[in-house]
VEXDREN-2710 file (C-alpha; in Angstrom, 1 decimal):
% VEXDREN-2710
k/r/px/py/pz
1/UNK/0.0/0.0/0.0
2/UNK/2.7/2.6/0.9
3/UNK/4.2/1.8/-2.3
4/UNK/1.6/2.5/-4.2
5/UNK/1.0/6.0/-2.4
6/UNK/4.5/6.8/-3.1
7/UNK/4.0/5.9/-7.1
8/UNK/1.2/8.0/-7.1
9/UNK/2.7/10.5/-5.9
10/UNK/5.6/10.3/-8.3
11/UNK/2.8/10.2/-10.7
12/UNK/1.4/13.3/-9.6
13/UNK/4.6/15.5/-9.9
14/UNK/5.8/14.5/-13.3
15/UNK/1.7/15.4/-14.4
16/UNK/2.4/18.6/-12.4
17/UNK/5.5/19.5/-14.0
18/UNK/4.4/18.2/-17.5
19/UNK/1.4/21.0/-17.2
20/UNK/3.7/23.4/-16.0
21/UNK/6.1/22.8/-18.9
22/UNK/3.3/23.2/-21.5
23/UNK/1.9/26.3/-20.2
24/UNK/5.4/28.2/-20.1
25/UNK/6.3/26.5/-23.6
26/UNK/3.0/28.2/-25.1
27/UNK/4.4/31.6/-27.0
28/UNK/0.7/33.0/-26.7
29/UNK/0.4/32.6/-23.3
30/UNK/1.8/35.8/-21.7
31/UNK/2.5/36.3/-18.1
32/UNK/0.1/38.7/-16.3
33/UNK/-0.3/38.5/-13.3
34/UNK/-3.9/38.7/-11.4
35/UNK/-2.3/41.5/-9.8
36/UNK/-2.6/43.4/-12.4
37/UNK/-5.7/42.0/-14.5
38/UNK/-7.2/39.1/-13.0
39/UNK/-8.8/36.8/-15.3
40/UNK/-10.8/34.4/-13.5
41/UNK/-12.9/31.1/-14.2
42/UNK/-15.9/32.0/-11.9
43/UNK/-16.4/28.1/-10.3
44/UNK/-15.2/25.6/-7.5
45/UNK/-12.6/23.5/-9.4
46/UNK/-11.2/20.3/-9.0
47/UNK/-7.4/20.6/-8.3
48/UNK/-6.5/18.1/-11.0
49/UNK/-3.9/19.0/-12.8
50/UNK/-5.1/17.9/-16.3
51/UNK/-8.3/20.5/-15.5
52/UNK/-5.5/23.5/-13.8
53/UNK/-3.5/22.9/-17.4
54/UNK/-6.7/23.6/-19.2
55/UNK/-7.7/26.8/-17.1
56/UNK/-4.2/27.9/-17.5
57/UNK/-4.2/26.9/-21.5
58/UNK/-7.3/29.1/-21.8
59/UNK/-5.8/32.2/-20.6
60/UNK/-6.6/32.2/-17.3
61/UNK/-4.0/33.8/-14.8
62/UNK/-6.5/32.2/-11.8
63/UNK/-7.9/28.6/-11.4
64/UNK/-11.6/30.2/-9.7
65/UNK/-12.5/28.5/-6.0
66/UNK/-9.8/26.3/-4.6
67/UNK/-9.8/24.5/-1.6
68/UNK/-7.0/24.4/0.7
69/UNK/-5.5/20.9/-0.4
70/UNK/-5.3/22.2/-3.8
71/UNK/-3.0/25.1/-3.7
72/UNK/0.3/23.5/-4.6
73/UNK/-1.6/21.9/-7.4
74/UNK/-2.5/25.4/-8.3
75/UNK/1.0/26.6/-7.7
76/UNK/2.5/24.1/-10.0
77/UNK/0.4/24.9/-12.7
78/UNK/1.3/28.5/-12.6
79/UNK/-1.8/30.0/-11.5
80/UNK/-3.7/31.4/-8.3
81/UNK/-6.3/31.1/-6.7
82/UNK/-9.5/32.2/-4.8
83/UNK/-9.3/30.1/-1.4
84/UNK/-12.7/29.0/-1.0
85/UNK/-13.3/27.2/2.2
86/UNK/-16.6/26.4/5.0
87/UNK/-15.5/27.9/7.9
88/UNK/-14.5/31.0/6.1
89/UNK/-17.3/31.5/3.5
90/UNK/-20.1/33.8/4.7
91/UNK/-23.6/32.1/4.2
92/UNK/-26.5/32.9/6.5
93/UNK/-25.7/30.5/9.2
94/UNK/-22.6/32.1/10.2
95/UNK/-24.1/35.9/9.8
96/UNK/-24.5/36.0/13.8
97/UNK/-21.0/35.0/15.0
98/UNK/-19.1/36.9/17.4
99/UNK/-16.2/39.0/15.8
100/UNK/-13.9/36.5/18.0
101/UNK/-15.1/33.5/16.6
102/UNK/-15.0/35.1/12.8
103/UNK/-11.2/36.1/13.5
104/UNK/-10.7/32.4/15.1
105/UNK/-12.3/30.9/11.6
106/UNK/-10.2/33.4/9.6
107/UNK/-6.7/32.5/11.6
108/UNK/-7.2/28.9/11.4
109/UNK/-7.0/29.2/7.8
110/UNK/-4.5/31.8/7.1
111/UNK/-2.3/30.3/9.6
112/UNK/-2.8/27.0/7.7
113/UNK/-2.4/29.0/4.0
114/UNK/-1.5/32.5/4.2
115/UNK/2.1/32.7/3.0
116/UNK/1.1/29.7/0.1
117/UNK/2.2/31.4/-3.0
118/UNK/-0.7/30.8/-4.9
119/UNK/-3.2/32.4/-2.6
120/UNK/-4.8/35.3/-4.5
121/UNK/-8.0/36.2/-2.0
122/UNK/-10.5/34.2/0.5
123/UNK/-14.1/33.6/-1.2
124/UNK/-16.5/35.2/1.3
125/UNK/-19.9/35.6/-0.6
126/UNK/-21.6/35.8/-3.7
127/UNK/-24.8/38.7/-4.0
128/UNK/-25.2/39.8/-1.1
129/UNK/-28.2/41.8/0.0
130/UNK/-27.5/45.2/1.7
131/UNK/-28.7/43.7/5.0
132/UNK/-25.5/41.6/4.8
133/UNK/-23.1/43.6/4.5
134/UNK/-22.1/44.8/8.3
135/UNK/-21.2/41.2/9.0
136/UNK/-19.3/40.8/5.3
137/UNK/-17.3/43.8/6.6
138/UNK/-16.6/42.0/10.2
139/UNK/-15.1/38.8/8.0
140/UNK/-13.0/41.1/5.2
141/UNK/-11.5/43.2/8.4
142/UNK/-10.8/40.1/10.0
143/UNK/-8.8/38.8/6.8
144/UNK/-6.9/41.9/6.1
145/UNK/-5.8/42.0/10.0
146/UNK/-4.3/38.2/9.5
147/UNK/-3.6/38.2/5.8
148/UNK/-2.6/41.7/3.9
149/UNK/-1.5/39.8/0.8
150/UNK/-5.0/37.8/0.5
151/UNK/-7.6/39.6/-0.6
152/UNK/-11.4/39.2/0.2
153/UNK/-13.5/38.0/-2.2
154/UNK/-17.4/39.0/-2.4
155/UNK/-19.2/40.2/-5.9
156/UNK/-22.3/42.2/-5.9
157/UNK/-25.6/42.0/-7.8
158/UNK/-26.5/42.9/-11.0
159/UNK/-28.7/46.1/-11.5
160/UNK/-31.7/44.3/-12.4
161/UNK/-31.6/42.6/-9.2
162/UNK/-35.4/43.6/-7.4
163/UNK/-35.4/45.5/-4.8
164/UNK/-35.8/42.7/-2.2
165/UNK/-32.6/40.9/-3.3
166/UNK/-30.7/44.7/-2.8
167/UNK/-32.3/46.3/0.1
168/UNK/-31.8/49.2/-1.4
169/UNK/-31.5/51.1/-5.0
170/UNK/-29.0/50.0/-6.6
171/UNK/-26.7/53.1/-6.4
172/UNK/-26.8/53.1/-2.6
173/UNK/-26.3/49.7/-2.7
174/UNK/-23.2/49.8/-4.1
175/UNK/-22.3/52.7/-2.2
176/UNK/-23.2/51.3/1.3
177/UNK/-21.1/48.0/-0.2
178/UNK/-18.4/50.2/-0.8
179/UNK/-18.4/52.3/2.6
180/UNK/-19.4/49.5/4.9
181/UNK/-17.3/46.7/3.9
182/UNK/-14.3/48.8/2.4
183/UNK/-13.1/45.9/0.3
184/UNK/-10.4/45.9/-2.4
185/UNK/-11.9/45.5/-5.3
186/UNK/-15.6/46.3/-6.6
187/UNK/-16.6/42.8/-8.5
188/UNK/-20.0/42.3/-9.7
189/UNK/-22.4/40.0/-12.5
190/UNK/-24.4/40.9/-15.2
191/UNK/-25.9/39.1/-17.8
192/UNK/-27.2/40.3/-20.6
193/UNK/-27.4/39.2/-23.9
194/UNK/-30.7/37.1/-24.5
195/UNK/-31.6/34.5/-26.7
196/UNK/-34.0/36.8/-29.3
197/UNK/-30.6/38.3/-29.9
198/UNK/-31.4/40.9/-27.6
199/UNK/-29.4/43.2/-25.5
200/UNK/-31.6/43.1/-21.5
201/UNK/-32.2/47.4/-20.7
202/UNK/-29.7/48.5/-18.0
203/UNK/-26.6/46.9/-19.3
204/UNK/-24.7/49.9/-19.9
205/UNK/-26.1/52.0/-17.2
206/UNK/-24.8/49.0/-14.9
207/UNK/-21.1/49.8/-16.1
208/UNK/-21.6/53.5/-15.6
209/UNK/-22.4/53.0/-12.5
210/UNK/-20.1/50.6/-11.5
211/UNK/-17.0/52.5/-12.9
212/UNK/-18.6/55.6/-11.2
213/UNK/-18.1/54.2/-8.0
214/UNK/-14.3/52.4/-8.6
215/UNK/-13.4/55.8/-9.3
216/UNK/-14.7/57.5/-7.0
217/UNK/-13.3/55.1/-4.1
218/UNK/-10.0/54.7/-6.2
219/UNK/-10.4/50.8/-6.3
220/UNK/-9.7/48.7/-9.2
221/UNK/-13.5/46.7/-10.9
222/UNK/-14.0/43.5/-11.9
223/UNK/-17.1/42.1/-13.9
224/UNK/-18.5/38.5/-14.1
225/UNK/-19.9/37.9/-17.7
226/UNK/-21.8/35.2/-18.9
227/UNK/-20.0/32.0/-20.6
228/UNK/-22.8/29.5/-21.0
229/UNK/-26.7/29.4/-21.9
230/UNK/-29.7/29.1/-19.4
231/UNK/-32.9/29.8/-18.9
232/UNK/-33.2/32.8/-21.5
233/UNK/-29.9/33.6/-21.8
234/UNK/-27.9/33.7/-25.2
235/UNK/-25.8/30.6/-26.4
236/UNK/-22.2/31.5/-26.1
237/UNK/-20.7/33.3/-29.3
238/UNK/-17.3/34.8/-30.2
239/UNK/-19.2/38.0/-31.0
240/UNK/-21.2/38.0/-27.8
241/UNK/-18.3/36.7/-25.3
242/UNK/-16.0/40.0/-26.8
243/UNK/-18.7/42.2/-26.8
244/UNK/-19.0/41.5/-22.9
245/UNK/-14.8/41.8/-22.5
246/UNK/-14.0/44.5/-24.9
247/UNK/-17.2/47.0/-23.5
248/UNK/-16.2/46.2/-19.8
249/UNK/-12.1/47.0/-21.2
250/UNK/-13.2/50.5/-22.8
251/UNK/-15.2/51.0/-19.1
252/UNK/-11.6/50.5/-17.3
253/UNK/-12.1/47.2/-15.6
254/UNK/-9.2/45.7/-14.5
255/UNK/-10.7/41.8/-14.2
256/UNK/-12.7/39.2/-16.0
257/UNK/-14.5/36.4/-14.9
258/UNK/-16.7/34.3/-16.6
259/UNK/-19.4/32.3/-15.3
260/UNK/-19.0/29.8/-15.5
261/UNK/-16.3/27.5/-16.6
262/UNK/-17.6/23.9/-15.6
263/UNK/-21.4/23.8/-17.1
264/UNK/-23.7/22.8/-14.0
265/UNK/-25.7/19.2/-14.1
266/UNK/-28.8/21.9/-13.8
267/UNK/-32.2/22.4/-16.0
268/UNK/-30.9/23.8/-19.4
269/UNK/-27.5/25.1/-18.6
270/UNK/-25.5/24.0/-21.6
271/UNK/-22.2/25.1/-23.7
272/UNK/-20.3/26.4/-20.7
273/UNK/-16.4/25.4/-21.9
274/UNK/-16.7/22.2/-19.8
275/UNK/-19.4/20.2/-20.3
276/UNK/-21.0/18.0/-18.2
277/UNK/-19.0/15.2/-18.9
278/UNK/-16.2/16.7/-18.8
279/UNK/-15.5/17.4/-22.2
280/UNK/-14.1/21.3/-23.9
281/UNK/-17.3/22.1/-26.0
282/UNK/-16.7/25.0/-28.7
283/UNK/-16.8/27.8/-26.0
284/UNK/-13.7/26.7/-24.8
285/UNK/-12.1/27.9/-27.7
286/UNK/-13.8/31.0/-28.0
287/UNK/-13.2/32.3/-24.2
288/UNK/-9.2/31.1/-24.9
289/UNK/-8.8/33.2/-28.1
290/UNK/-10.9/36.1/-26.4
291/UNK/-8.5/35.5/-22.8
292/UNK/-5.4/35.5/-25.2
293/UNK/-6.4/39.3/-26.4
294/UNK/-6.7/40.5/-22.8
295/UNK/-3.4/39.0/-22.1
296/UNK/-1.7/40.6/-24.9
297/UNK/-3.1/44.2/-24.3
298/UNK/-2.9/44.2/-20.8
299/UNK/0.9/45.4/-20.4
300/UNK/-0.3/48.6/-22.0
301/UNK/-3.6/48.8/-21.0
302/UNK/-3.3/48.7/-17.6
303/UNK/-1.0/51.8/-17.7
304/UNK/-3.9/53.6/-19.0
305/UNK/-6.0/55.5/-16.3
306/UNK/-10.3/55.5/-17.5
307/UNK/-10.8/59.5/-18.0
308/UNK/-14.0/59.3/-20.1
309/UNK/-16.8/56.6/-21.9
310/UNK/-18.8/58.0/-24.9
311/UNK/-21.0/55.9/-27.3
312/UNK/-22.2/57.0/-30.8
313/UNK/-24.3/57.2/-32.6
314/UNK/-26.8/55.6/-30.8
315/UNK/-26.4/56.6/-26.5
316/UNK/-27.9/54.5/-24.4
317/UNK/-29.8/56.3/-21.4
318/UNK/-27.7/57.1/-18.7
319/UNK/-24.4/57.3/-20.9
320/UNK/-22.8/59.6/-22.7
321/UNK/-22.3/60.9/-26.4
322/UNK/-19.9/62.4/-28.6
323/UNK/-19.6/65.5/-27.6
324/UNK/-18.8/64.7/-23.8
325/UNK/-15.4/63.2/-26.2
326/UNK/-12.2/64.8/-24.7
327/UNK/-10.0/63.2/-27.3
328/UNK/-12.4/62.5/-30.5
329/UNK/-13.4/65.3/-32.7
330/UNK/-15.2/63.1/-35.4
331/UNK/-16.3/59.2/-35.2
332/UNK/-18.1/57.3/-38.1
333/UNK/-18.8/53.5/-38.6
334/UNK/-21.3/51.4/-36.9
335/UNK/-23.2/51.5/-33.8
336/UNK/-20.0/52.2/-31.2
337/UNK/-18.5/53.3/-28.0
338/UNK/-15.5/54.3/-26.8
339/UNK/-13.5/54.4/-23.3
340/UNK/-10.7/57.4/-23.1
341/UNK/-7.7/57.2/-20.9
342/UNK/-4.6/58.8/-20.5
343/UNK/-1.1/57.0/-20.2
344/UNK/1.2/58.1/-17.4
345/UNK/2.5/60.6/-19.6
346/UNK/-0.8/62.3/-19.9
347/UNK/-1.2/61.2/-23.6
348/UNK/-4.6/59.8/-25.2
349/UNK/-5.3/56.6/-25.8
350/UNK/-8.9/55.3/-27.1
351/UNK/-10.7/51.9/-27.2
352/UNK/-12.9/51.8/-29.7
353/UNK/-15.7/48.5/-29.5
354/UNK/-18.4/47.8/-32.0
355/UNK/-21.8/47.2/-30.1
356/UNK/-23.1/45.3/-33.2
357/UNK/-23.1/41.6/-32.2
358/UNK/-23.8/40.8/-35.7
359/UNK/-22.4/42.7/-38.0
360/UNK/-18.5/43.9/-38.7
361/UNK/-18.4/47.3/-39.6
362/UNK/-15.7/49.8/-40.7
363/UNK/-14.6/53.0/-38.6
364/UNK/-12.7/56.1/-39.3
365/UNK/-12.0/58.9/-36.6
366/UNK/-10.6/62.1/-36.4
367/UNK/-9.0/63.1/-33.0
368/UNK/-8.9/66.9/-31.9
369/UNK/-4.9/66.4/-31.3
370/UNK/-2.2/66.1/-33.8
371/UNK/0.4/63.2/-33.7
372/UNK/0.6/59.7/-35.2
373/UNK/-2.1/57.6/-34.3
374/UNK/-0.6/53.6/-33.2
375/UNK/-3.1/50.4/-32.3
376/UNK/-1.8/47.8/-29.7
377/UNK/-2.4/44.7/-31.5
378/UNK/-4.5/42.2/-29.8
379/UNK/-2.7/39.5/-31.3
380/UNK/0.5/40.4/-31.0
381/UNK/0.7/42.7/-28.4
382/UNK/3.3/45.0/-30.4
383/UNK/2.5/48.1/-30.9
384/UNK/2.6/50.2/-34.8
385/UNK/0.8/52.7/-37.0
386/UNK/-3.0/52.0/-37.3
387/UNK/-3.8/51.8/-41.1
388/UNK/-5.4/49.4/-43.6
389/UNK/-7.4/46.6/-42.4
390/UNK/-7.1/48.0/-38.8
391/UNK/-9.8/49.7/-39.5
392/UNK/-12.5/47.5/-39.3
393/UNK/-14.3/45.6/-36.2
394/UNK/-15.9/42.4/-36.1
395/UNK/-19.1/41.8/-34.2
396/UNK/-17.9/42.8/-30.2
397/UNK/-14.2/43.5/-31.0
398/UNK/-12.5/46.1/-29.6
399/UNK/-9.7/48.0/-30.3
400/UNK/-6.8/50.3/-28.5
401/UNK/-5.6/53.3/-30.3
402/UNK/-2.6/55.1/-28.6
403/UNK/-2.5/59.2/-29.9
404/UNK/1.0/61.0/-30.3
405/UNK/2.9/58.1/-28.7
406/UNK/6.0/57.0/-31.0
407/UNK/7.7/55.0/-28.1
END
């Protein structure tokens, strides 16, 4: 018997360092780290290392909700992860504990894992109500008082939540989330594209007001889009899944998560990029190549500091148009918006996304400074003049153009 422990274990570490190998061998697979854009499979997964090569395969710089035990599988495969564990995750049993007994859950763990290098954050809660949130802010003290370096996970509701599920409106909502629980990051869900080929009212206004609030409390924002089909929600589509990444980019968020990765054995949840089974269905593929783009605009895009989102010609309500640009003079094409920012130089730089989930569509635009005009290539990640076929989008793509910088 101990033989055979010990051969497993062997087994283990050559699997281990075989994933390992592959990911770092992969030329398209840069390393960014969550730190600096997260990019998260929004599920509990498995520590297996054939499923952590996978995540990591696809893009991802996190492996989603990890129990302890799994972390050095996580390590080895060059991710990390969201520590997701009973004791520590907030349901509505544990609301009432005593701030002693929530700090003697929270040491017990980050005595057992803090100082693992693969520990990214502690899951605490997914949509909370507003009546929740003075004991999510006893647990996220609690964790930054025994483990700086992890962060506290909790997203928020969508704003088509009803009232019940908030306790509130949904701007002081976020606002009491924000002021009560003072947590690092400002993460929520929304999902919005519907199986008419719809877009569901409020998706726009739920970015303005999301990145309203990150600003305003200098915090970074992450948002959970929708990876798989239920109940009236869209089948998964290239166009769709960059339309959800590229319009949350031009917004300034600075993470990604996609719910979900492994397709739940429920009702008519379907084409997730696991199956049921097991199995990489054709979303797989899609969320890589669309993870792939993040990864290669992300050493430039997160220098870039959100100064302004416009849309045009057609302005949602709640948003702005063209002339609230501060960089664009002139914009034609299809139906599209654009984030502004500003490098640490102070020089422009514009994502441009097409909202048309159907349709590619050219674009020309005038900007109201001189200077050479220089896309960050999604592909490449290299950065040179924008001309030609650059000047088209496909259905959801966005696009980063950098004004007057030669560098």
């Amino acid at each position: 018997m101990l033989g055979r422990v010990r051969h497993a274990g062997g087994l283990l570490i050559v699997l281990l360092c075989w994933a390992t190998a592959a990911a770092q061998n992969d030329p398209a697979l840069s390393e960014v780290p969550p730190e600096q854009f997260a990019i998260l499979p929004w599920d509990w997964t498995r520590p297996d290392p054939s499923v952590l090569q996978e995540i990591k395969q696809a893009g991802f710089n996190l492996a989603g909700f990890i129990s302890p035990e799994g972390l050095d599988a996580v390590a080895a495969a060059g991710l990390k992860a969201i520590v997701a564990n009973g004791r520590t995750s907030v349901s509505d049993a544990v609301v009432g504990l005593t701030e002693a007994e929530i700090g003697h859950r929270v040491k017990e763990l980050t005595d057992r894992v803090g100082s693992h290098p693969a520990v990214f954050g502690y899951y605490l809660r997914d949509e909370p109500g507003a009546a929740m949130f003075r004991a999510l802010a006893k647990w996220a003290a609690a964790f930054r008082a025994a483990a700086p370096r992890g962060l506290p996970y909790i997203n928020l509701f969508p704003n088509y939540a009803s009232s019940e599920q908030l306790g509130a409106t949904y701007e002081q909502y976020v606002e009491t989330f924000l002021q009560t629980v003072q947590p690092p990051f400002l993460s929520y869900d929304n999902y919005s594209l519907m199986d008419d080929g719809s877009l569901r009212d409020g998706y726009f206004q739920n970015l303005e007001a999301i990145r309203s609030a990150a600003l305003r409390s200098k915090l970074p924002f992450w948002n959970v889009v929708l990876a798989n089909a239920h109940f009236r929600y869209a089948e998964p589509t290239y166009g769709g899944l960059s339309f959800q990444v590229f319009t949350a980019l031009a917004y300034g968020a600075r993470g990604i998560s996609y719910y979900t990765y492994f397709t739940p054995t429920t009702g008519n949840y379907r084409l997730a990029p696991i199956d049921q089974f097991g199995h990489k269905t054709p979303t797989w593929d899609l969320v890589r190549r669309v993870n792939l783009q993040i990864l290669k605009l992300a050493p430039t895009y997160t220098q870039l500091k959100s100064v302004n989102v416009f849309h045009h010609p057609e302005v949602p309500a709640g948003c702005r148009g063209l002339d609230s640009s501060r960089f664009v003079a002139e914009l034609n094409g299809g139906d599209l918006m654009a984030g502004e920012f500003e490098d640490p130089q102070n020089r422009p730089a514009v994502m441009l996304v097409n909202k048309d989930l159907r349709h590619s569509t050219p674009f020309s635009v005038r900007f109201r400074s001189a200077g050479p005009v220089q896309i960050v290539n999604s592909y490449t990640g290299q950065t040179h003049a924008w001309e030609g076929g650059n000047a088209w989008l496909a259905p959801g793509q966005g696009v980063l153009l950098l004004i007057g910088n030669t560098e």
